[in-house]
C-alpha positions as CSV (number, residue, x, y, z in Angstrom):
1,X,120.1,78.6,74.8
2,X,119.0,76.4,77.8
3,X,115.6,76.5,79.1
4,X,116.1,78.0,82.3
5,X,118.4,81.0,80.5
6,X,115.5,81.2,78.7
7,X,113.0,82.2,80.6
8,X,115.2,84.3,83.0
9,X,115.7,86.6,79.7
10,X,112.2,86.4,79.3
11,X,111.0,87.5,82.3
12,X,114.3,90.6,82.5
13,X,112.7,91.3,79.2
14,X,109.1,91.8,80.9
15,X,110.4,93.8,83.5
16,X,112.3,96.5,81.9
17,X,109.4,97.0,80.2
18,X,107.3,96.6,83.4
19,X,109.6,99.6,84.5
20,X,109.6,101.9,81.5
21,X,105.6,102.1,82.2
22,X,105.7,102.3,86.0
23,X,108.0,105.6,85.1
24,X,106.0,106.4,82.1
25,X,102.5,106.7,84.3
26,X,104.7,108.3,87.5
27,X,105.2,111.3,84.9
28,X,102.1,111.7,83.8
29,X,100.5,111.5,87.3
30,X,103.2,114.2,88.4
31,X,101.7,116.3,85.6
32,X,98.6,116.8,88.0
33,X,99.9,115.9,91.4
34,X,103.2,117.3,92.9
35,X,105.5,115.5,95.1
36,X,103.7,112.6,97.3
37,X,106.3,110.1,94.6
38,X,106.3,107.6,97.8
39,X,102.6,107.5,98.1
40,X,101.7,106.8,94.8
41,X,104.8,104.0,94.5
42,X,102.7,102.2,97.0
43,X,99.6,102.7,96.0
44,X,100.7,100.9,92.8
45,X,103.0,98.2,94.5
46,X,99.1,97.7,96.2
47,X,98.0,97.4,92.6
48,X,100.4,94.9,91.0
49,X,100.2,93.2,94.3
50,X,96.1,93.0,94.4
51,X,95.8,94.8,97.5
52,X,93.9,98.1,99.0
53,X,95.1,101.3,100.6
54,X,94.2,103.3,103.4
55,X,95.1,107.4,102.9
56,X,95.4,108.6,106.4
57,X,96.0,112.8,106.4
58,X,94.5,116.0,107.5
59,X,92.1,117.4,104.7
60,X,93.7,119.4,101.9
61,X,96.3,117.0,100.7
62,X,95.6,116.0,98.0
63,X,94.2,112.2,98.9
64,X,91.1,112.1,97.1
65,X,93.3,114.3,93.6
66,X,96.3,111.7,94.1
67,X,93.4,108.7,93.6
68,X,91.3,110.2,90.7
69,X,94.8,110.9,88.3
70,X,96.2,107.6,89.1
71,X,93.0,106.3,88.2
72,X,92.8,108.1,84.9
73,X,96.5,107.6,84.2
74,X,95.5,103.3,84.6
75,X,92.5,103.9,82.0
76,X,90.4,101.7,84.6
77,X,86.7,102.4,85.1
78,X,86.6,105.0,88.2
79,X,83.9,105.1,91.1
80,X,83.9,107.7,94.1
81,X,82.0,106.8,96.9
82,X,81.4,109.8,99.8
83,X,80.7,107.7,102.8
84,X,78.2,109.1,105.0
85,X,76.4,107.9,108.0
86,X,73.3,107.4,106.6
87,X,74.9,105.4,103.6
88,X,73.5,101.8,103.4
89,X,75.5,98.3,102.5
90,X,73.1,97.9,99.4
91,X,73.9,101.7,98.4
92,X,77.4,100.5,97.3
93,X,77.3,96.8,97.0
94,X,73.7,97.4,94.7
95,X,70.2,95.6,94.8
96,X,67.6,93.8,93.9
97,X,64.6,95.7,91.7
98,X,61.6,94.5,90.4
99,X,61.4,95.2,86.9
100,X,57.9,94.8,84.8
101,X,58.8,92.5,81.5
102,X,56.4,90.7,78.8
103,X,53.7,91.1,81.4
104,X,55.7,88.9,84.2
105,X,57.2,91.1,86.9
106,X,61.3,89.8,88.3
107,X,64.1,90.9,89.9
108,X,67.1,91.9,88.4
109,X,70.2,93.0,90.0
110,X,71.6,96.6,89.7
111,X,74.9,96.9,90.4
112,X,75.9,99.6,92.8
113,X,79.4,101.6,92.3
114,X,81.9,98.5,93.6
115,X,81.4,97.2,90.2
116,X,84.6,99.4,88.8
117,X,88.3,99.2,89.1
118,X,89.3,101.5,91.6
119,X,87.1,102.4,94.3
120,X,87.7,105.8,96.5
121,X,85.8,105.1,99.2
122,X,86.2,108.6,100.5
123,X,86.1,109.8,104.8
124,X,85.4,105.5,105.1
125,X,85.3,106.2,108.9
126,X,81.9,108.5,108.5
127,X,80.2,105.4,108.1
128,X,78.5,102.9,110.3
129,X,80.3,99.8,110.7
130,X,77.4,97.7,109.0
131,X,78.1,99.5,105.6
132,X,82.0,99.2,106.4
133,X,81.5,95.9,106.5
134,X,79.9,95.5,102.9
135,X,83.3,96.2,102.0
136,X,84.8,93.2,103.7
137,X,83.6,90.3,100.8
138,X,84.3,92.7,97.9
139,X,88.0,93.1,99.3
140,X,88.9,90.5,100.5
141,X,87.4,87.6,97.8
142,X,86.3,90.3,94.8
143,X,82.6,89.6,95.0
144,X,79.7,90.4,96.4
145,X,76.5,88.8,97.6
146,X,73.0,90.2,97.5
147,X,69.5,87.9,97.7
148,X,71.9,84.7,98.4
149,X,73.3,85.4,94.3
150,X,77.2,85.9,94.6
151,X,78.2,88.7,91.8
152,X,82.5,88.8,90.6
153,X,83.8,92.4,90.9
154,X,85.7,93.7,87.8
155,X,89.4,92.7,87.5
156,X,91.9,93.9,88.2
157,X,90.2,95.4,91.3
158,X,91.4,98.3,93.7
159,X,90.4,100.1,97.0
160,X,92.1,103.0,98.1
161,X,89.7,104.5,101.3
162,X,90.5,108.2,103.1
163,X,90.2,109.1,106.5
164,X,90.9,111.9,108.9
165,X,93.3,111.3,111.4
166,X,91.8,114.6,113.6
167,X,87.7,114.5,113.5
168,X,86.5,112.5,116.3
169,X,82.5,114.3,116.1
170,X,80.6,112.3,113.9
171,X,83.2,109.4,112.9
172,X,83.6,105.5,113.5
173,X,86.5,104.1,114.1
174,X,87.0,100.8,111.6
175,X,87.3,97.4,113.3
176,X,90.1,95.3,113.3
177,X,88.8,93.2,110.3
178,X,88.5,96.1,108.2
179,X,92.0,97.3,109.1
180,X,93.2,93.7,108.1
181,X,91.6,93.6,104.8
182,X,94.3,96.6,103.7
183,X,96.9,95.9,102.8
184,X,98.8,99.4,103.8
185,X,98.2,101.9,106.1
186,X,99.9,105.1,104.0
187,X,100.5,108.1,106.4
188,X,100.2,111.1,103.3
189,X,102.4,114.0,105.4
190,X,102.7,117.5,104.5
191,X,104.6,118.8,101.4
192,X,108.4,120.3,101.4
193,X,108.6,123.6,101.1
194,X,109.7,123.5,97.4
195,X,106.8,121.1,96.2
196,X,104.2,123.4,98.4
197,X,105.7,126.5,96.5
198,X,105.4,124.8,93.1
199,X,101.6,123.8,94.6
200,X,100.9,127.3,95.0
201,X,102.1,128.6,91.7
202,X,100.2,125.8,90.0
203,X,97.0,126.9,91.4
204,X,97.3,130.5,90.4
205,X,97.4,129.9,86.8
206,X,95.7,127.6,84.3
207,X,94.5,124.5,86.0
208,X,96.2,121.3,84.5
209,X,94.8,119.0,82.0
210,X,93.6,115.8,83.2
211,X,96.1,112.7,83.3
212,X,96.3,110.7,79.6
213,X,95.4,107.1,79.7
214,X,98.7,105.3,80.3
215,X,98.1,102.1,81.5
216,X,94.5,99.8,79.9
217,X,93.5,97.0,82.5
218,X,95.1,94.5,80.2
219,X,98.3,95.9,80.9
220,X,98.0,96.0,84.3
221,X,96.8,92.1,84.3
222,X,99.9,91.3,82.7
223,X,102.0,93.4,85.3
224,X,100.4,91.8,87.6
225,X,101.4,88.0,86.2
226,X,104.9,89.4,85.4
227,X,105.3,90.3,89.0
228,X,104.1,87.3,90.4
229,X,107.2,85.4,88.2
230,X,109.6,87.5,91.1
231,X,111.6,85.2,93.1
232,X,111.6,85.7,96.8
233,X,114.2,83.4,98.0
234,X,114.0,81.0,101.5
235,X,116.1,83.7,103.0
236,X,113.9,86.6,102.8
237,X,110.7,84.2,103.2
238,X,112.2,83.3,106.5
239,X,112.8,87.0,107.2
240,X,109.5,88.2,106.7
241,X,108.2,85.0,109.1
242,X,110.6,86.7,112.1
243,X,109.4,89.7,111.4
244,X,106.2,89.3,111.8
245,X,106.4,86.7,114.5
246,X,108.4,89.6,116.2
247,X,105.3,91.8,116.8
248,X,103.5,88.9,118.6
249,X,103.5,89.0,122.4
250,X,104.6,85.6,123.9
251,X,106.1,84.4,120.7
252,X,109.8,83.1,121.2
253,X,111.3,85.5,118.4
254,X,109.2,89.1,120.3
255,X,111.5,91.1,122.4
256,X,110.7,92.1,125.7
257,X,109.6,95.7,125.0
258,X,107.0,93.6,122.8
259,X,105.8,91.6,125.4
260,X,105.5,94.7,127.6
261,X,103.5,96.8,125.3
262,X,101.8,94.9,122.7
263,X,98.3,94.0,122.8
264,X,98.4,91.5,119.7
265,X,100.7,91.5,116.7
266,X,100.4,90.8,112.7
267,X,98.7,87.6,111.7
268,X,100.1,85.9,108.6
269,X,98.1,88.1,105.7
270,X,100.8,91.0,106.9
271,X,103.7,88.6,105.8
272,X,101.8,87.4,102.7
273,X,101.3,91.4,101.9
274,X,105.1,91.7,102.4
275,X,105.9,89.6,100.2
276,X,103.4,90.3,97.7
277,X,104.7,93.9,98.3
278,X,108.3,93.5,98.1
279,X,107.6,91.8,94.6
280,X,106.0,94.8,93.2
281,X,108.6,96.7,94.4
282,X,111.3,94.9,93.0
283,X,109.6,94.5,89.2
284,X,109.2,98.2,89.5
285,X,112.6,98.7,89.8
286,X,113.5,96.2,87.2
287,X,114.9,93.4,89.4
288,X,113.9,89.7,89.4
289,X,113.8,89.5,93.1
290,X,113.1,90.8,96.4
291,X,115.6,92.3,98.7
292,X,115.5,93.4,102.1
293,X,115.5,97.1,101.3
294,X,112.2,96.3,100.0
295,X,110.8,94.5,103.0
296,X,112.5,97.1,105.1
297,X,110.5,100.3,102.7
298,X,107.3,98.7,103.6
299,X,107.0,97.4,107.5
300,X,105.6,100.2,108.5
301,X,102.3,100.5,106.0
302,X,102.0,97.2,106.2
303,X,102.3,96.7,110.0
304,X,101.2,99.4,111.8
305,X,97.8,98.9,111.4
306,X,98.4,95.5,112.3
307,X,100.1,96.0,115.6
308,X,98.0,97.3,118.6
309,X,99.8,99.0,121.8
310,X,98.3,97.7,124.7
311,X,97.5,100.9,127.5
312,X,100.8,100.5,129.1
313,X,102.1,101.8,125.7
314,X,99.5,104.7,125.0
315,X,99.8,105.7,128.4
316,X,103.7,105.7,127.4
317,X,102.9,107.6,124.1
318,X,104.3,104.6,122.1
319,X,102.8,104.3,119.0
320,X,102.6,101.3,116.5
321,X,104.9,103.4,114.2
322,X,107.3,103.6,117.2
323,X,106.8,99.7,117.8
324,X,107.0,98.2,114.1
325,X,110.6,100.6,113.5
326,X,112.2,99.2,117.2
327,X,111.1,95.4,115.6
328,X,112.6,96.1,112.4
329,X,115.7,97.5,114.1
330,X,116.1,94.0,116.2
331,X,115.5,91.6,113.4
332,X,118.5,90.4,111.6
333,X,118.8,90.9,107.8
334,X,119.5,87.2,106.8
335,X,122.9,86.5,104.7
336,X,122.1,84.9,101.9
């Protein structure tokens, strides 16, 4: 058998079994968590991908349940963080403290709860921006820095952060940076009436057992090198470039309606996320390479928080959401 052959039977080999286990922890998640199957299918692409999540719903959803069973479905060490306004960057990141040895007194360094695998960094906007921003190293370069000494996070390494969409009293909005650094902005909506029914009846009998470990961190480092082997072809790399290059005001691919209502558009960590994204889509369906369908299933969490409507738009009632579906609409799928 040639080479080449070779390794493409390899790597179909990987993910059908990539697939079996991405199916395998779906069902046990669902054990505990009914309906919300598209939210959790991105919060693991944002897994395999080595990205974060935002949760954005009204309380009683199920945000902070959906994180703590996928977490004990991935067997990964577990932290909850309640952020609060009086919550301090060293409260999560850790410190410095002086510890009495031998008769000789030195510092040591304790580490605070971002040393685990997934982090809920639950109601993030209840905190100052000066402990948001504590966040920004960890996420973005999986480390952190106290007393000029740089400390790796655990790996594989996951944020998923909740926030209301309806308290104002009491809450800061995140900065733009902080946006950036996730990579999807998941909208968790209201459940059909069947799922609330079966919610419901759940609740009025026996509560249900905790998930079983599915998934050890090995595994999921492995995924995560199997998904990386996922071809994304010059086609859809030049795809995800007009898209993105589409949200930007003055840029020669934007439409008009862009340049009339958007403040500023994506950067180029939204494409990387795309395609990052659309090849943890496409291993968790089994296939060895992205299609557009995949791009397409994840614009809008990965570009709404990206694209800002200028005041014509609010005072319009566009929203990003609105802005990000008209883009995808106008940009042509490429025939390759």
């Amino acid at each position: 058998m040639p080479a080449d052959a070779k390794k493409i039977d390899d790597l179909l080999a990987e993910l059908a079994a990539l697939r079996r286990d991405v199916n395998a922890l779906m069902d046990e998640v669902a054990k505990t968590i009914i309906g919300q199957e598209d939210v959790l299918r991105l919060m693991l692409s944002a897994c395999f991908a080595r990205g974060h999540c935002l949760l954005v719903g009204v309380p009683g959803l199920a945000k902070t349940a959906m994180v703590k069973a996928l977490s004990g479905a991935l067997d990964l060490p577990f932290k909850r963080v309640q952020f609060t306004p009086d919550l301090m960057p060293s409260d999560i990141t850790g410190t410095e403290v002086l510890f009495e040895e031998g008769g000789s007194r030195l510092f040591r360094f304790v580490p605070g709860p971002l040393f685990a695998s997934v982090i809920l960094a639950d109601e993030i906007n209840r905190t100052p921006p000066k402990t948001q921003a504590a966040l920004l190293e960890a996420m973005q370069e999986r480390q952190v820095t106290v007393s000029n000494k740089t400390h790796p996070l655990p790996d594989p390494f996951l944020v998923i952060a909740t926030q209301n969409p309806l308290e104002q009293e009491g809450t800061y909005e995140l900065p733009e940076a902080q946006l950036d650094r996730f990579m999807y902005h998941i909208e968790v909506n209201y459940p059909s009436l069947q799922e609330e029914e079966q919610v419901l009846t759940r609740a009025s009998s026996w509560p249900a057992s905790p998930p079983k470990p599915v998934l050890t961190g090995e595994r999921v480092r492995a995924m995560q090198a199997t998904i990386s082997g996922v071809h994304c072809s010059n086609y859809m790399v030049s795809y995800v470039a007009r898209l993105i290059r589409a949200t930007r005001p003055g840029d020669p691919f934007a439409p008009d309606y862009v340049n009339d209502l958007v403040e500023w558009g994506a950067g180029p960590r939204a494409g990387q996320y795309l395609i990052a994204g659309g090849k943890a889509l496409a291993a968790m369906d089994g296939r060895p390479s992205v299609a557009p369908a995949d791009i397409q299933a994840l614009a809008v969490p990965a570009l709404r928080h990206r694209v800002a409507p200028n005041f014509q738009a609010q005072a319009d009632g566009v929203t990003s959401v609105d802005l990000v579906t008209r883009v995808l609409e106008a940009t042509p799928v490429p025939k390759g």
